[in-house]
N, C-alpha and C positions, 0 to 999 in steps of 0.2 A: 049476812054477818058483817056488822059494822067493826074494822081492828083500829077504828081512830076517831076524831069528832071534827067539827064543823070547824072549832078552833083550832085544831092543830093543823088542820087545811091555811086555814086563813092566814097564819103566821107566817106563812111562808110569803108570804104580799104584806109588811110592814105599813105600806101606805091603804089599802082596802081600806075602806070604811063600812062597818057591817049595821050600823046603824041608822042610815040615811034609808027615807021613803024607795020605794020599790029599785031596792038593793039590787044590783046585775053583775055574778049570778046572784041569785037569793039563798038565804039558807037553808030554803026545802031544798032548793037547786043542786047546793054541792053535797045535804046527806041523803039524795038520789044518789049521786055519783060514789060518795063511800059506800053506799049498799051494795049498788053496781061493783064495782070493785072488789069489795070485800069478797063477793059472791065468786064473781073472779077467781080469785085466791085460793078459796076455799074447795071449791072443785080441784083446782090443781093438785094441791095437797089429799084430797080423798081420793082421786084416782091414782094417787101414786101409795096408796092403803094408809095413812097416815090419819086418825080421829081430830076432829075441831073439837069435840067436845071438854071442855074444862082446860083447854090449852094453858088459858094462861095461869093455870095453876101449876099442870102436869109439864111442862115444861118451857117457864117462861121468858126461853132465849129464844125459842121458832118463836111466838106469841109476838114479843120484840118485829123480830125481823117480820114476819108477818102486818103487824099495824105499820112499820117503818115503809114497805113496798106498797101499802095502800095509802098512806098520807102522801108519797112524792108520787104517787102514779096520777091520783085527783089534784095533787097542786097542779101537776105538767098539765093537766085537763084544763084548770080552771085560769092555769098561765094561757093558754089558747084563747080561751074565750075571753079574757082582759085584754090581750094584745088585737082581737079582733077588733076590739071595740076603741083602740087608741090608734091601731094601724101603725105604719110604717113612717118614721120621718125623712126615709133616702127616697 
């Protein structure tokens, strides 16, 4: 269950460029990671008996804070993998 998109990951990185030849990560790259995540989430909330189904209808404040915990859970993700690849200036 995706609670967010590729773009509202990426905003979180101003500078990203999601348009240049073989993007790192790529955009399959981070809506693996929202899937992943989402998936995440969504467990959590049905073993605690809670329905994903029609949320963001049926109550679209969890729905919120649901997409809100999976868009900064995959930025912190995708902030790793940036920082790996610029490393450390100390």
């Amino acid at each position: 269950m995706a609670f967010t998109s590729v773009e509202a990951v990426a905003a979180h990185y101003p500078g990203f460029d999601r348009s240049v030849a073989n993007q790192v990560p790529s955009n399959a790259d981070i809506q693996d990671a929202i899937e992943r995540q989402g998936e995440r989430l969504a467990t959590l909330v049905l073993v605690r008996g809670y329905a994903t189904d029609d949320l963001a209808t049926s109550n679209p404040q969890a729905y919120a804070l649901l997409s809100l915990a999976c868009e900064v859970g995959v930025a912190a993700d995708m902030g790793e993998v940036l920082w790996s690849m610029v490393g450390s200036e100390s």
